[in-house]
C-alpha positions in Angstrom: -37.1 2.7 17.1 -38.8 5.2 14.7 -41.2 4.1 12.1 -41.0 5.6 8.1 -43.6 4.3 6.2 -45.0 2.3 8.5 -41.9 -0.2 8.8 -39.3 0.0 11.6 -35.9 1.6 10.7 -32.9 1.1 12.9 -31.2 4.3 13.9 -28.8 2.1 15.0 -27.7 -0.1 11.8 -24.1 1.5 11.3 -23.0 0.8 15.1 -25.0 -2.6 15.5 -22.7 -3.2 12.3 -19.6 -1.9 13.7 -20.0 -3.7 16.9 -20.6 -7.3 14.8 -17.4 -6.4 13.0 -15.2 -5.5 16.2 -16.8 -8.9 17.7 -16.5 -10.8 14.5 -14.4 -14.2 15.4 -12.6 -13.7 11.8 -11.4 -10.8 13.1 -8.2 -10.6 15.6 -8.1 -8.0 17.3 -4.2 -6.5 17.2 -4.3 -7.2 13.7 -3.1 -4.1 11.7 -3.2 -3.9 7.8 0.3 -3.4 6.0 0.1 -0.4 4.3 0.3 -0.8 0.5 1.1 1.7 -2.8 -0.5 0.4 -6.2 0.7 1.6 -9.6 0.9 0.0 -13.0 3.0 0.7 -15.7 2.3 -0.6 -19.5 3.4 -4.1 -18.5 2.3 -4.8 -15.0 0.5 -4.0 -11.8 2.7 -3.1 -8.6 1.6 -3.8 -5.4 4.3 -2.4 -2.4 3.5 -3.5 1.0 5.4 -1.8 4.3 5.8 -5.4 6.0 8.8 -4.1 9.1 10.0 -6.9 11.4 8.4 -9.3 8.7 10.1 -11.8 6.4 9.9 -13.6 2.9 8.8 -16.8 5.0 6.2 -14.9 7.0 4.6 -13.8 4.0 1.9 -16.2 1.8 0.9 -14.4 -1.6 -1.5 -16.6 -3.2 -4.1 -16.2 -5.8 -7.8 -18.0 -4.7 -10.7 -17.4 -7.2 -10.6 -13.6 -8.7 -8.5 -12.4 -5.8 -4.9 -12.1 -4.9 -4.6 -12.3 -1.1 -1.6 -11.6 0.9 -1.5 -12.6 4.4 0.7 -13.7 7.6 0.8 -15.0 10.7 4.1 -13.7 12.4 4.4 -16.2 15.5 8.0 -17.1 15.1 9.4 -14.4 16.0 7.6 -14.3 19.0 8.0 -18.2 20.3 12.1 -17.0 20.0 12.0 -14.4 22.0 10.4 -16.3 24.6 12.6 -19.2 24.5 15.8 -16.6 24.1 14.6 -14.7 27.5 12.6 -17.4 30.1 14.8 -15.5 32.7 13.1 -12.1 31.6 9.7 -11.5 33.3 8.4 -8.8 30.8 6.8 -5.4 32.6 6.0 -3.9 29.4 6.1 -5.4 25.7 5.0 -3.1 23.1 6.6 -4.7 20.4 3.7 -7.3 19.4 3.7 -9.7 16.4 0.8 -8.8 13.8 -1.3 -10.7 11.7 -2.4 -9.7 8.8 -4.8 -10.9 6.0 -5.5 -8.2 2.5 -7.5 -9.0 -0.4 -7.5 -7.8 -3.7 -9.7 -8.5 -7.0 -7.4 -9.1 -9.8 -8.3 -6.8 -12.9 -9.4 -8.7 -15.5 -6.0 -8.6 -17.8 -4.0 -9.6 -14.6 -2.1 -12.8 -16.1 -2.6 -15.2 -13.0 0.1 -17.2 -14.1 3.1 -14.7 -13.7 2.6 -13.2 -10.5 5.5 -12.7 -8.5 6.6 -11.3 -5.7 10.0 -10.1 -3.5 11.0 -9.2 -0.7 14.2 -6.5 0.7 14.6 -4.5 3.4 10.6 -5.3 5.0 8.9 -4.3 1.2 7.1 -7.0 -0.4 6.8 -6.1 -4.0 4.3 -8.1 -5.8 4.0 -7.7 -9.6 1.0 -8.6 -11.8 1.6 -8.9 -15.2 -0.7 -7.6 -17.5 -1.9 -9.8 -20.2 -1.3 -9.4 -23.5 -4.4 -7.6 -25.3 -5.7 -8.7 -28.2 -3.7 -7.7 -31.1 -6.4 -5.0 -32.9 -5.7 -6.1 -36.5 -7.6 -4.5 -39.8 -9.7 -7.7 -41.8 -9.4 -7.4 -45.6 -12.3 -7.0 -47.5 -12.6 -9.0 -50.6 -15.1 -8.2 -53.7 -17.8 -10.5 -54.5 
């Protein structure tokens, strides 16, 4: 440990973090995040997740607090193909079922109310609509 100022620092602070993450029981570890493409146009905010081997009913989109989190837990899939095969001692599976959990802080003219999502071909497509501002309006001025 080295000492600035008379007060212990801990060289160590980014790995002791990085270890309490990778041992984190939150945390599972084959979990990957979907990768995702944001855009907005006037109207709305886009959110385009690559979700292969996943579908609409493996998906929950739902809005808690300020955030919009999307998440999954893709065990079905998995519980078939072991009923489908109990003849089939596996030597190798790569293919694994993920789990996934992404949140997102809504921007504040997100309406809450209209968000929507779809799914085709293992996109999820979730769109924000954007508020409607504030009309800026002029005030008339009368004389006194």
């Amino acid at each position: 440990m080295r000492y600035l100022v008379n007060r212990p620092v801990n060289i160590f602070g980014d790995f002791d973090r990085v270890l309490n993450n990778l041992f984190d029981e939150k945390q599972v570890l084959n979990s990957k995040s979907p990768a995702v493409d944001i855009g907005e146009n006037k109207k709305a905010y886009i959110l385009e997740f690559d979700l292969p081997g996943f579908s609409e009913k493996d998906v929950e989109v739902k809005v808690e607090d300020n955030k919009l989190k999307i998440s999954s837990v893709n065990t079905e899939a998995e519980n078939k193909d072991i009923e489908k095969n109990d003849e089939i001692q596996y030597l190798v599976k790569e293919r694994n079922h993920s789990v996934f959990s992404r949140n997102f802080i809504l921007p504040k003219d997100a309406d809450r109310e209209t968000i929507s999502g779809s799914f085709k071909n293992g996109v999820l497509t979730v769109t924000i609509a954007k508020s409607p501002a504030e009309q800026a309006h002029s005030i008339k001025i009368k004389a006194a």
